[in-house]
PADRENSE-662448 format. One record per residue (C-alpha): residue in three letters; y, x, z. Coordinates in steps of 0.001 Angstrom, whole numbers, plus 524288, in hexadecimal, padded with zeros to 5 digits. Layout:
+-----+-------+-------+-------+
! res ! north !  east !    up !
+-----+-------+-------+-------+
! Ala !     Y !     X !     Z !
...
+-----+-------+-------+-------+
end
This chain:
+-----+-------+-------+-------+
! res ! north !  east !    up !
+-----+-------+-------+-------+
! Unk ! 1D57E ! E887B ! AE4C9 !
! Unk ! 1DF47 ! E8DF2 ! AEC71 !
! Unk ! 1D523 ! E8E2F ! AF8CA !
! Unk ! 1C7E9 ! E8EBB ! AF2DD !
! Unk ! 1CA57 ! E9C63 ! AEDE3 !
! Unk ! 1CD39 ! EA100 ! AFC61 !
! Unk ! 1C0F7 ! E9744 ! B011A !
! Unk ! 1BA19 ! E9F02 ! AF60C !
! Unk ! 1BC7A ! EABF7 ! AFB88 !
! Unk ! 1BA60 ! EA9EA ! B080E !
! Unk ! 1AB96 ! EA478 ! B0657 !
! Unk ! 1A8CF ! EB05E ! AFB0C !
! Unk ! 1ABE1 ! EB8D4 ! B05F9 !
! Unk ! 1A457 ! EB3F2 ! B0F55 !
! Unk ! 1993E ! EB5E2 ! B07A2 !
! Unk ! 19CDB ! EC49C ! B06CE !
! Unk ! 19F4B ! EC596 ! B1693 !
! Unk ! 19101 ! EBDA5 ! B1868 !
! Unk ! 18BE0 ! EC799 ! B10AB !
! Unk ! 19200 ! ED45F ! B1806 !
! Unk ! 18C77 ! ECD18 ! B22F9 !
! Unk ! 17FD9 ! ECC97 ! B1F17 !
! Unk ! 17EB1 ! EDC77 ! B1B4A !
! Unk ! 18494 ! EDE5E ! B2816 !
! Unk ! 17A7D ! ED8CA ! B30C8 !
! Unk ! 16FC2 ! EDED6 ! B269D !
! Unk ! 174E1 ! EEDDC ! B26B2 !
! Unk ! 17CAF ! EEF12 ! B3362 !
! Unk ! 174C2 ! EF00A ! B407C !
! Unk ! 175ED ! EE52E ! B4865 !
! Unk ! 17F94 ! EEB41 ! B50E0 !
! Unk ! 18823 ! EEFA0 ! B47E9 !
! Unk ! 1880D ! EE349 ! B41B3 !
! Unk ! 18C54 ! EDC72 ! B4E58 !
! Unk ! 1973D ! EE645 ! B4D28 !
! Unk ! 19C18 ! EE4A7 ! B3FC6 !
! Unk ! 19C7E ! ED57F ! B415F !
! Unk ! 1A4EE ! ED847 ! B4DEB !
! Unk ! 1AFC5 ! EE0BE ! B483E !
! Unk ! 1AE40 ! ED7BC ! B3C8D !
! Unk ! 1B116 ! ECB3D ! B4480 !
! Unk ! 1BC68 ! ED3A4 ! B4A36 !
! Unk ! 1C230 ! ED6D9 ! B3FCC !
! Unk ! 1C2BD ! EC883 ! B3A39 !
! Unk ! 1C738 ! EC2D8 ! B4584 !
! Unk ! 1D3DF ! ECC4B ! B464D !
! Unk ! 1D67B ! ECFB2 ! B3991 !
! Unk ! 1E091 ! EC496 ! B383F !
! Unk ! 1E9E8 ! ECB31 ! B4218 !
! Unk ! 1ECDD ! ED6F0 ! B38BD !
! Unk ! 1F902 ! ED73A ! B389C !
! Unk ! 1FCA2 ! ECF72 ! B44EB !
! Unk ! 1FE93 ! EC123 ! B3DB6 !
! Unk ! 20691 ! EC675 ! B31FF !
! Unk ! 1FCB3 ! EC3A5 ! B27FE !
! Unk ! 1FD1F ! EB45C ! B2AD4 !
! Unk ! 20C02 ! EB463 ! B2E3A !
! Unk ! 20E8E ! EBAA8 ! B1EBD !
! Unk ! 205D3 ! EAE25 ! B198A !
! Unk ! 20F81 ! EA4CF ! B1E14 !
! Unk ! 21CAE ! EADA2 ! B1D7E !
! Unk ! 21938 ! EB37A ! B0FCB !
! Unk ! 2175D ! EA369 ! B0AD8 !
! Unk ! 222BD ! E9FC8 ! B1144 !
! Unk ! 22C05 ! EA961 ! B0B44 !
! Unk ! 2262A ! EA468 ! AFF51 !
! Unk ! 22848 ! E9943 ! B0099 !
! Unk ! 2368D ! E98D2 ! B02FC !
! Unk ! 239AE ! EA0BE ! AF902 !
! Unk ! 23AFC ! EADA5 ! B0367 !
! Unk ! 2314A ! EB734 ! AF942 !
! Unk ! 23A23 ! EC0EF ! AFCC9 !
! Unk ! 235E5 ! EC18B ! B0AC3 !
! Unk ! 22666 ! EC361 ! B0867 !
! Unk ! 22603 ! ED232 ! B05D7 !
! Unk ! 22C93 ! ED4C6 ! B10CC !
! Unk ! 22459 ! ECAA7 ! B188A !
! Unk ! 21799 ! ED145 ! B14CE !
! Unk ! 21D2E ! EDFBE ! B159D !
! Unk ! 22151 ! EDE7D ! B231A !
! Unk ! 21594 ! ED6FA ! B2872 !
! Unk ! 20B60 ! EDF4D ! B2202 !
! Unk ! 2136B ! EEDD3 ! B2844 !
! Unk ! 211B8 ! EE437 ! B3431 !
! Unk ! 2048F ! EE067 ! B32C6 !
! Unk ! 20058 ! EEE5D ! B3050 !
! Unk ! 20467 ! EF205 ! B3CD9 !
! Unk ! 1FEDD ! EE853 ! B447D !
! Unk ! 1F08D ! EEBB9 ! B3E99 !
! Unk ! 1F1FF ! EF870 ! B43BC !
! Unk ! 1F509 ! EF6A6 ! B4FD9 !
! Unk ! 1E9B5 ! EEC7D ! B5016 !
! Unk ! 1E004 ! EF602 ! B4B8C !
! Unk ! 1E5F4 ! EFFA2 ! B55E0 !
! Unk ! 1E1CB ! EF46B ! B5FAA !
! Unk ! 1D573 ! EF0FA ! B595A !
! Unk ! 1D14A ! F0029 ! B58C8 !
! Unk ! 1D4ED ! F03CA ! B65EB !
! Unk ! 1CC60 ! EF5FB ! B686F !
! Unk ! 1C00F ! EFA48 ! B60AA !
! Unk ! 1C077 ! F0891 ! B692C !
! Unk ! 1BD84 ! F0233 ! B7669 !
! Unk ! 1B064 ! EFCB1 ! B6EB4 !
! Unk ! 1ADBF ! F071D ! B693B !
! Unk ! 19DB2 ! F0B94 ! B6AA9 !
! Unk ! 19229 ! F0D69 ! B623D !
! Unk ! 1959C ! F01E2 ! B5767 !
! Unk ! 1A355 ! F0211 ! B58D7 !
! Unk ! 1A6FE ! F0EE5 ! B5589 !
! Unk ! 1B395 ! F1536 ! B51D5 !
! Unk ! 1B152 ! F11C6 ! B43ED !
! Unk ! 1ADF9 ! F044B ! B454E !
! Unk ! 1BAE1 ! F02D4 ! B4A2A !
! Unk ! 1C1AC ! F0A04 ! B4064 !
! Unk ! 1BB4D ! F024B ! B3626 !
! Unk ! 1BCE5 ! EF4A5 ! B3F8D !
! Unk ! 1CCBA ! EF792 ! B3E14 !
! Unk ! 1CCC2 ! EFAD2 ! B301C !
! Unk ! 1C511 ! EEEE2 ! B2CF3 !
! Unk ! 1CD99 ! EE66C ! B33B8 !
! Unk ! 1DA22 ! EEC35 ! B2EF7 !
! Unk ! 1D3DD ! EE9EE ! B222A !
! Unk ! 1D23A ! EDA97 ! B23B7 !
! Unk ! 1DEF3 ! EDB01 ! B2A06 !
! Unk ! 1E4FD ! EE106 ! B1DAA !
! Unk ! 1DF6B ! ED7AC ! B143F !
! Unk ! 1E250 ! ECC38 ! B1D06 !
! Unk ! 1EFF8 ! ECEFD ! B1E2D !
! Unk ! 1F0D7 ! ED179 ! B0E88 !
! Unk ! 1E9A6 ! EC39C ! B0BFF !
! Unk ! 1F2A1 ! EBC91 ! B15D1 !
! Unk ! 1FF0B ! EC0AE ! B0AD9 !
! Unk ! 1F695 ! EBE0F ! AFE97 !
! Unk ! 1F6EE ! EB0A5 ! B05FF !
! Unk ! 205D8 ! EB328 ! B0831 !
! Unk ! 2091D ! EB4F9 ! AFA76 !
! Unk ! 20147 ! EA918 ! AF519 !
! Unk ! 1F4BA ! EB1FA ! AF12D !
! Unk ! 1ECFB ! EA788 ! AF9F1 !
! Unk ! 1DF2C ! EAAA0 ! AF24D !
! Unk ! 1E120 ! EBA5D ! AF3D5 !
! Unk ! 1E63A ! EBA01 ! B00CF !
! Unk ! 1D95B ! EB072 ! B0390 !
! Unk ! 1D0FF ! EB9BD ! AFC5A !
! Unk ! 1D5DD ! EC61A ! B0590 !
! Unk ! 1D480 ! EBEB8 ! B0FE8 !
! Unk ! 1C6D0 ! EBE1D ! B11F0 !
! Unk ! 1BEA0 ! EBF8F ! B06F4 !
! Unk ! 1C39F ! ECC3B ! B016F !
! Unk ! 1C043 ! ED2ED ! B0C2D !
! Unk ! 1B263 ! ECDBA ! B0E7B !
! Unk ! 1B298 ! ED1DB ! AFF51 !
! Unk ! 1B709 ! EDFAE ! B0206 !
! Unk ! 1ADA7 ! EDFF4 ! B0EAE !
! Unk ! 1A154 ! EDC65 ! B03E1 !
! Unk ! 1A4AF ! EE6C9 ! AFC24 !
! Unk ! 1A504 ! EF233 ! B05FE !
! Unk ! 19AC3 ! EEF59 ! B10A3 !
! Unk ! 190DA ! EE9B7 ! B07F3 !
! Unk ! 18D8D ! EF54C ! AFF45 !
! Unk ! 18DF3 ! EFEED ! B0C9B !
! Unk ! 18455 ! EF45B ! B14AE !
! Unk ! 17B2B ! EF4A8 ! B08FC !
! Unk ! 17B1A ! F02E6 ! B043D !
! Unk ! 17C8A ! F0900 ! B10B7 !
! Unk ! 16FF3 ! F0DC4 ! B1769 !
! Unk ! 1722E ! F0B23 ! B257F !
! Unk ! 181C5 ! F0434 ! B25CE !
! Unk ! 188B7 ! F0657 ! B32BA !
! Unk ! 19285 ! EFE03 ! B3932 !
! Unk ! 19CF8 ! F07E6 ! B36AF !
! Unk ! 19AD8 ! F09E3 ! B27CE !
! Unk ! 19A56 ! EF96B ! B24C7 !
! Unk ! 1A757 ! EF9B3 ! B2D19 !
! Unk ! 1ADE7 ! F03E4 ! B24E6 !
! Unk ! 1A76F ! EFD1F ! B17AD !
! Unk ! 1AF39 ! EEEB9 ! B1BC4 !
! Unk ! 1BB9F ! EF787 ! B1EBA !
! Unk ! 1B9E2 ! EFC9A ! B0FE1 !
! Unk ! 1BB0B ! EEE50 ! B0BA0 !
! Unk ! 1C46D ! EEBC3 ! B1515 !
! Unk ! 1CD81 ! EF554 ! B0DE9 !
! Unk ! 1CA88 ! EF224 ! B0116 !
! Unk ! 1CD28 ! EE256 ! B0449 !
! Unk ! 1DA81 ! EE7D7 ! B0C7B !
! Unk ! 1E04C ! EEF96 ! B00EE !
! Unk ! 1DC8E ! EE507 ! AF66B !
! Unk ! 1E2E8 ! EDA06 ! AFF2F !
! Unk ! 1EF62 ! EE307 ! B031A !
! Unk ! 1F15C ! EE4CD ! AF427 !
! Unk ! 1F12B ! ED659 ! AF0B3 !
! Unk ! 1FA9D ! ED49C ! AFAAE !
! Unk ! 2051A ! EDFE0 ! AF807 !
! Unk ! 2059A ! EDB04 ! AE93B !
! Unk ! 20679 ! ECBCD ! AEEB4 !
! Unk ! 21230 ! ED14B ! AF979 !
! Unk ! 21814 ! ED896 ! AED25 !
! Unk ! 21879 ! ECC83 ! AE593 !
! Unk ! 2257B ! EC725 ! AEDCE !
! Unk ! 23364 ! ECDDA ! AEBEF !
! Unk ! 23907 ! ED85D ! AF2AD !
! Unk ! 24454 ! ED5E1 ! AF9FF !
! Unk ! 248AF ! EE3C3 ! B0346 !
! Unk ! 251FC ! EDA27 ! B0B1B !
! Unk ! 24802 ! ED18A ! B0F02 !
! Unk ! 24117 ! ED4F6 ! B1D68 !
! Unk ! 23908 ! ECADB ! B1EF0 !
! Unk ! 235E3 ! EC5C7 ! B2E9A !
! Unk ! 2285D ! EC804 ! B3263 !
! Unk ! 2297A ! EC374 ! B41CA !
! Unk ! 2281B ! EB603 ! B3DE5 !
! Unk ! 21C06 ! EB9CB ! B3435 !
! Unk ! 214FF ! EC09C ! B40D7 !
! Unk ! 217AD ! EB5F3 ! B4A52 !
! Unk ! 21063 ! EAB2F ! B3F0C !
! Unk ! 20622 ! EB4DD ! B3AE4 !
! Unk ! 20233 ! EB944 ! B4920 !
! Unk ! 1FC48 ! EAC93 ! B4D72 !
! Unk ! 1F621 ! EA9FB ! B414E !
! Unk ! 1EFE7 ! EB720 ! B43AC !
! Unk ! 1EBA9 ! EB464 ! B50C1 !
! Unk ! 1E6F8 ! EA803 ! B4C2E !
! Unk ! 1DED6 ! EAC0F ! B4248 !
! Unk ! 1D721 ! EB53A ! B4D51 !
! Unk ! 1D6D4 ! EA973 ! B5600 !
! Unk ! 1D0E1 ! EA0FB ! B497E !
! Unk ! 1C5D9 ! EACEE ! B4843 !
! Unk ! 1C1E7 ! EABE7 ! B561C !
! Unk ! 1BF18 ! E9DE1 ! B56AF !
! Unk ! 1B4DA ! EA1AE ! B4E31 !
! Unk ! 1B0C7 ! EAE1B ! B55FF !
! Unk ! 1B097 ! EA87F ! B63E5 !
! Unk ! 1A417 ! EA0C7 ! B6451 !
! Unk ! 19E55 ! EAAAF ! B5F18 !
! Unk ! 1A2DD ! EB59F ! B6676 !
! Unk ! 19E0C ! EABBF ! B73D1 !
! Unk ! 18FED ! EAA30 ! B6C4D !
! Unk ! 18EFC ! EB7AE ! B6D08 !
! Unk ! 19360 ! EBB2E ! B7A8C !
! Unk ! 18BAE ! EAF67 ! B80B1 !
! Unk ! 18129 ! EAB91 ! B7986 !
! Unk ! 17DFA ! EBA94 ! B736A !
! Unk ! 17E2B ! EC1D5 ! B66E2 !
! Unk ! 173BF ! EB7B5 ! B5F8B !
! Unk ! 179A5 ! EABB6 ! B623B !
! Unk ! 1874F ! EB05F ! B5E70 !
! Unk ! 181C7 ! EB681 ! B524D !
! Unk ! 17BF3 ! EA80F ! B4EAB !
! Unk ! 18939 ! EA12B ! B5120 !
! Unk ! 19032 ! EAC0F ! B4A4F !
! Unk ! 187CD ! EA8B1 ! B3DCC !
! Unk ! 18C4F ! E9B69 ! B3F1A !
! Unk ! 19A0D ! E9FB0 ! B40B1 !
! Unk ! 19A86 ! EA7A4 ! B3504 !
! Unk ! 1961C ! E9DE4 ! B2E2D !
! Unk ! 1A19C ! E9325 ! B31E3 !
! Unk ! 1AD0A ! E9E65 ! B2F25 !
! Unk ! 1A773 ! E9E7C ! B23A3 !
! Unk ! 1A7FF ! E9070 ! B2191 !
! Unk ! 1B46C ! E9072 ! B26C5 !
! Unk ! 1B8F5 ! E99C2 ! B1BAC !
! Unk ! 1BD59 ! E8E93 ! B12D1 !
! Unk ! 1C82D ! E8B8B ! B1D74 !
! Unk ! 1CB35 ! E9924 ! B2139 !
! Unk ! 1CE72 ! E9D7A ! B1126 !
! Unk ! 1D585 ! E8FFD ! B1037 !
! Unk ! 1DDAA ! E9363 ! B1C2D !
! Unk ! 1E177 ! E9F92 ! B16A7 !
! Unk ! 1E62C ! E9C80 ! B0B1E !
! Unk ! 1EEAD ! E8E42 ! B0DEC !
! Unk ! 1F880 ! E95B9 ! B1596 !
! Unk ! 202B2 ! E99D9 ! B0DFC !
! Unk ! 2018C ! E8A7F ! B0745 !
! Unk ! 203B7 ! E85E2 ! B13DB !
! Unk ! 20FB2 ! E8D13 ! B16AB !
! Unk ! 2164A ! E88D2 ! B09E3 !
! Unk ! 212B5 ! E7B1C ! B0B4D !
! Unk ! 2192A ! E7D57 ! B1AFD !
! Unk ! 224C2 ! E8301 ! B14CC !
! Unk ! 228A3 ! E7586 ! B0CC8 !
! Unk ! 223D9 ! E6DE4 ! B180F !
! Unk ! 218B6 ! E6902 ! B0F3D !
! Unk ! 20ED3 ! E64EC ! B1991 !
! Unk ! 20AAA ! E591F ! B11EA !
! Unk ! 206E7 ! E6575 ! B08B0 !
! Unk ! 20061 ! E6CF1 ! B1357 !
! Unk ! 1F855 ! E620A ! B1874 !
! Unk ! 1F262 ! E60AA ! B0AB7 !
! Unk ! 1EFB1 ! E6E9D ! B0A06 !
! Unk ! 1E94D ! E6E16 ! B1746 !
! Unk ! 1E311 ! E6207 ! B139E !
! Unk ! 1DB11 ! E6776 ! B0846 !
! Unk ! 1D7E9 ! E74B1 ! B0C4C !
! Unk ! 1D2A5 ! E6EB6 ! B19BF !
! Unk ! 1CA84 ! E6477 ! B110D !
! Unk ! 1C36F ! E6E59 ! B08CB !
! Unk ! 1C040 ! E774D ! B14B9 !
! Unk ! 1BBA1 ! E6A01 ! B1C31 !
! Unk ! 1B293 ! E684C ! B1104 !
! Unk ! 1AAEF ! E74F0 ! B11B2 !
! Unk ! 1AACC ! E723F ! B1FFB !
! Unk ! 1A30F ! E65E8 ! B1E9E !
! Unk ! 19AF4 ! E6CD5 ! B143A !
! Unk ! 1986A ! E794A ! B1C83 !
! Unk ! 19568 ! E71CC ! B291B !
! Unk ! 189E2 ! E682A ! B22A6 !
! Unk ! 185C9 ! E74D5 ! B1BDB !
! Unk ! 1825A ! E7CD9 ! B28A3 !
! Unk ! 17CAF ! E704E ! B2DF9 !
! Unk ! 17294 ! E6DB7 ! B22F9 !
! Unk ! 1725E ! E7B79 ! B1DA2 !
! Unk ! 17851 ! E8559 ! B27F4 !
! Unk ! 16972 ! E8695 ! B2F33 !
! Unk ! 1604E ! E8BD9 ! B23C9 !
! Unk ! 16BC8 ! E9275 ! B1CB7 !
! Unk ! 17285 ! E9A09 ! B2834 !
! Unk ! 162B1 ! E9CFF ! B2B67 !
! Unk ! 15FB4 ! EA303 ! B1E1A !
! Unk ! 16CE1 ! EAA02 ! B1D76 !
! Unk ! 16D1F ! EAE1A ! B2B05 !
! Unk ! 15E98 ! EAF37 ! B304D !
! Unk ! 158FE ! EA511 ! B37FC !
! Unk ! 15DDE ! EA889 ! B45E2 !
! Unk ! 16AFF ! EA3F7 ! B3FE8 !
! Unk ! 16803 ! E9502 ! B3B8B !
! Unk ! 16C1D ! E9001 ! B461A !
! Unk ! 17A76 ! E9520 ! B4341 !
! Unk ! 17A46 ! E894F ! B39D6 !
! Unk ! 17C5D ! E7ED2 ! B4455 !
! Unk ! 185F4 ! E8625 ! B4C6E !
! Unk ! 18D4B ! E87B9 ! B3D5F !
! Unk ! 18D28 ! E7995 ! B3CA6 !
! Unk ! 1948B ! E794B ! B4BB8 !
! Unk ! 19D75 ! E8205 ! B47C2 !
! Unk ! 1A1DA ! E7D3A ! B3A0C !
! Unk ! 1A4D6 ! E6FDF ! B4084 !
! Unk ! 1B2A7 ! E78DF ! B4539 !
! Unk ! 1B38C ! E7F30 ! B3797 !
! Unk ! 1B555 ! E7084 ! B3245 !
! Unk ! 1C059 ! E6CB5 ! B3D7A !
! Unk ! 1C5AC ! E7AEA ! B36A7 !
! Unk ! 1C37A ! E74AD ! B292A !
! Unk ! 1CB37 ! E6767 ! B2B6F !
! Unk ! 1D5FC ! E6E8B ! B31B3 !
! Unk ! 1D6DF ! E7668 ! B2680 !
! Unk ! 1E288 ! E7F8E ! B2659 !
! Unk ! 1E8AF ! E78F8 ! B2FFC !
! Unk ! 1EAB4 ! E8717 ! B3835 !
! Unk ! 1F0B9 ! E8C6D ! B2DC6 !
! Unk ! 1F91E ! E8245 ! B2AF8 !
! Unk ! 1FDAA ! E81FC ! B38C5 !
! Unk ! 20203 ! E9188 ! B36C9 !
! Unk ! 207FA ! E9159 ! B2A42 !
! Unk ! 21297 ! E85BE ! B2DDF !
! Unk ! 21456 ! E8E59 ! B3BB4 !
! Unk ! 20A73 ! E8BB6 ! B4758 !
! Unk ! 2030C ! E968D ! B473B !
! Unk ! 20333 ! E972B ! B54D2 !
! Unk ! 1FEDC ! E8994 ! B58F4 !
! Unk ! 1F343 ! E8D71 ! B5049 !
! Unk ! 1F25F ! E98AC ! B5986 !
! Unk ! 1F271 ! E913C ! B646D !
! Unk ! 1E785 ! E88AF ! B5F53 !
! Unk ! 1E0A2 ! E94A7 ! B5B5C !
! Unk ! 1E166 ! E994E ! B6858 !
! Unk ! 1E02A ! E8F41 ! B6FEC !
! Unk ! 1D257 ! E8C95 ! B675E !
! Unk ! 1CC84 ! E9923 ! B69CB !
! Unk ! 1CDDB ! E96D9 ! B787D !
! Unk ! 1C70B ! E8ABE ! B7794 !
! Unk ! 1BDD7 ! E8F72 ! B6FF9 !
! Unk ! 1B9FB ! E99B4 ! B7871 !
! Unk ! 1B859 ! E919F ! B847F !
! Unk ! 1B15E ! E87D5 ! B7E6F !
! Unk ! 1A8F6 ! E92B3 ! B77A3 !
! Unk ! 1A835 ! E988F ! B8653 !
! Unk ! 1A593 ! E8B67 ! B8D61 !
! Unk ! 199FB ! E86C3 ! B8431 !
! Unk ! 19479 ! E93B6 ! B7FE9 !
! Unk ! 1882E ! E904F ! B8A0F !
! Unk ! 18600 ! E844E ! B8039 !
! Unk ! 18178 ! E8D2B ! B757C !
! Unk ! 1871C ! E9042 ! B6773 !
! Unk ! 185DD ! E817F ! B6230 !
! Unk ! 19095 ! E7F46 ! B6DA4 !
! Unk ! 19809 ! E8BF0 ! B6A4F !
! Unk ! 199A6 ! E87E7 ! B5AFA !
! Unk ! 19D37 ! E79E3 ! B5FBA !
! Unk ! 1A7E7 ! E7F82 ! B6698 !
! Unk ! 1AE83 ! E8645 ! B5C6F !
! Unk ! 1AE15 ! E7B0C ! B53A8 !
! Unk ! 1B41F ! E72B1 ! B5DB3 !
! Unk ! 1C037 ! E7CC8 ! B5F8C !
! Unk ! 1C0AB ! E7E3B ! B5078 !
! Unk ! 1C1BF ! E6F03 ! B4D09 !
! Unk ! 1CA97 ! E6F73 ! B5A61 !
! Unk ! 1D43F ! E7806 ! B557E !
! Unk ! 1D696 ! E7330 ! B4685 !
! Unk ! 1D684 ! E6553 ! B4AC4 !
! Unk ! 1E22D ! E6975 ! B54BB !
! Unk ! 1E97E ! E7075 ! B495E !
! Unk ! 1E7F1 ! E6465 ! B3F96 !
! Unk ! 1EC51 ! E5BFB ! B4B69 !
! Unk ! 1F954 ! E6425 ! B4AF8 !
! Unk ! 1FC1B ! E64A0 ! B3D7A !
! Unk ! 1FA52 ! E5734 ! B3C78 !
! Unk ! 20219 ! E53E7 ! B47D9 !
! Unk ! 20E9D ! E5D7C ! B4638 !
! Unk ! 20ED3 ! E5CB3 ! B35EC !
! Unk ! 20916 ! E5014 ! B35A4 !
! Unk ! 1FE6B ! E5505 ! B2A61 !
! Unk ! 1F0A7 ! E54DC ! B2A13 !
! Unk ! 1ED23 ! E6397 ! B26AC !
! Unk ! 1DD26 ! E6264 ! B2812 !
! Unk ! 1D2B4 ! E5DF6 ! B1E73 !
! Unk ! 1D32E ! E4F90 ! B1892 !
! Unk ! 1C79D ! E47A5 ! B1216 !
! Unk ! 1CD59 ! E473E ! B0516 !
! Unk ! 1C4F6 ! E4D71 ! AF9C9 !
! Unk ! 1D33E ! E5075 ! AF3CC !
! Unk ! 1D4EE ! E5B64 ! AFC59 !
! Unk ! 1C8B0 ! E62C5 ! AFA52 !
! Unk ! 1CA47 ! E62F9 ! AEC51 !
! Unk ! 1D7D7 ! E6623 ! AEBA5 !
! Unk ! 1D5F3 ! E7116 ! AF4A2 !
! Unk ! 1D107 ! E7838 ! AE8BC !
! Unk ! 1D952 ! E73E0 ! ADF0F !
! Unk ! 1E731 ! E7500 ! AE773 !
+-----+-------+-------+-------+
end
């Protein structure tokens, strides 16, 4: 139960963001459209450096003091890091703003870019506030900020103003997903003072944060990295084989993330078990953990992957429009590396919380630029090839962290054939 409730969210929001989606293509010109979709896909891709890495470095400092007994070090942990954190987004909007002026023209006006910065402070805000409800052992809340509260709070604003309004405008949608922004930011900043205010106060306690940064800031970048592998082929669709091709693959792509979701709310949530099993040296424990959770996600895999096969063509057709059926097989391609991310599980994480965060950066990195010369080198082969190749890198990279785990802890982290695990993944 403890991860179908974040699984749960995740997929109910979806639903929400599919339908935003759809009123935006209907209401928006085309070219505005094109626009929104960019500064959304910035915004998603970034938002997880708010705060320069502090967010994730609090998940596994805040369990740690915890869990040796060190409560009285938490406050001060999250006081510091968030004054820190708040600085950091500012001078990142600075750079983002002064960014968004050398673009600026006939769609990407002054306001746009207001509204870009106060959108992304907003899913900044609400990340860093969900990454201590995670802290404090408010896994489900934290998972519920995360990402389906504000696709929630995003329903609720620009839905009523793309109906009702006569003629919407790029500007006015923008400033209706800030107003959700803000009410999703304040809600999740609450949730989080009261969980901060639940640990003592202790005035002679001034907590370290150095050692929080240097954890967290990797993570960060790693996160950004993660987002790109799924960004890059498409991004190379579009600047070699033009706008309607990229749009196809783009469909397809959509579609895996969101198949992906099961692993990505999972992921979120098994950190701070992680850490406490690392800090009794339980990896016995961890493997099971990491054993189950990659099972279950495994499973949908398999599912999802004979689903776009048999069903993916008429479905995505019907849902889409028929121009778009054929984003069915190149689904299929691409979900082949969403299941190599499914039996690897949470191996990532688990290689961050017990304190290689950056030999997952390395990976990360060292992915993405194989990615993007395979992407380059075979781009000529059309999007069948491109989708193959960011399977291949995907199935690459997992298999490489499982390989390490197994080798340096000697425990098998990834998903196992036993039925046991899927079940008890909802009853642990």
């Amino acid at each position: 139960m403890r991860y179908f409730l974040p699984i749960l969210f995740r997929y109910s929001s979806l639903i929400l963001q599919f339908l935003v989606v759809v009123l935006i293509t209907r209401r928006l010109e085309k070219e505005e459209a094109g626009v929104y979709f960019e500064i959304f896909g910035i915004i998603n891709a970034t938002y997880f450096l708010f705060g320069a890495g502090f967010p994730d470095g609090l998940v596994r400092f805040v369990a740690h003091a915890d869990a040796t007994g060190k409560r009285e070090e938490i406050r001060s942990l999250i006081g510091r890091s968030a004054l820190m954190s708040a600085v950091l987004a500012a001078a990142a909007i600075l750079i983002g703003v002064a960014v968004g002026l050398v673009f600026e023209g006939p769609l990407i006006t002054r306001a746009v870019i207001a509204t870009t910065a106060a959108w992304w402070f907003c899913y900044g805000a609400t990340f860093f506030a969900s990454q201590i409800l995670v802290a404090t052992g408010r896994s489900s809340l934290g998972a519920f900020f995360f990402y389906p509260a504000m696709n929630i709070a995003l329903f609720v604003t620009s839905v009523p103003y793309l109906l009702l309004a006569a003629r919407p405008t790029l500007e006015l949608t923008l400033a209706a997903a800030v107003g959700g922004g803000i009410l999703c930011a304040g809600a999740s900043s609450i949730c989080a003072v009261l969980a901060t205010f639940s640990y003592p106060v202790s005035n002679n306690v001034r907590a370290q944060i150095a050692p929080v940064l240097r954890l967290g800031l990797p993570i960060g970048v790693s996160r950004l990295l993660q987002s790109c592998l799924y960004w890059i082929p498409v991004w190379a669709v579009g600047l070699w084989q033009g706008v309607a091709a990229a749009a196809l693959f783009a469909t397809a792509s959509r579609l895996n993330v969101a198949i992906a979701a099961v692993m990505a709310a999972i992921r979120f949530t098994i950190r701070p078990t992680i850490v406490r099993l690392a800090a009794r040296d339980d990896w016995a424990g961890i493997g099971r953990e990491g054993q189950r959770t990659a099972t279950v996600a495994t499973v949908t895999a398999v599912v999802a992957t004979l689903g776009a096969v048999t069903l993916g063509p008429p479905v995505i057709a019907f849902v889409f429009g028929e121009p778009y059926r054929d984003s069915a097989w190149i689904l299929a391609i691409l979900m082949v590396g969403t299941l190599g991310e499914c039996v690897g599980g949470a191996v990532d994480e688990i290689l961050k919380m017990t304190g290689r965060a950056g030999l997952v950066l390395r990976l990360l990195a060292t992915t993405v630029a194989i990615e993007t010369a395979l992407v380059v080198a075979f781009s000529h082969l059309g999007l069948m090839a491109t989708a193959a190749t960011q399977a291949v890198v995907f199935v690459g990279m997992y298999g490489t962290m499982l390989w390490i785990v197994k080798r340096r802890d000697g425990t098998w982290v990834g998903a196992t054939a036993r039925p046991s695990k899927f079940r008890s993944l909802f009853v642990g």
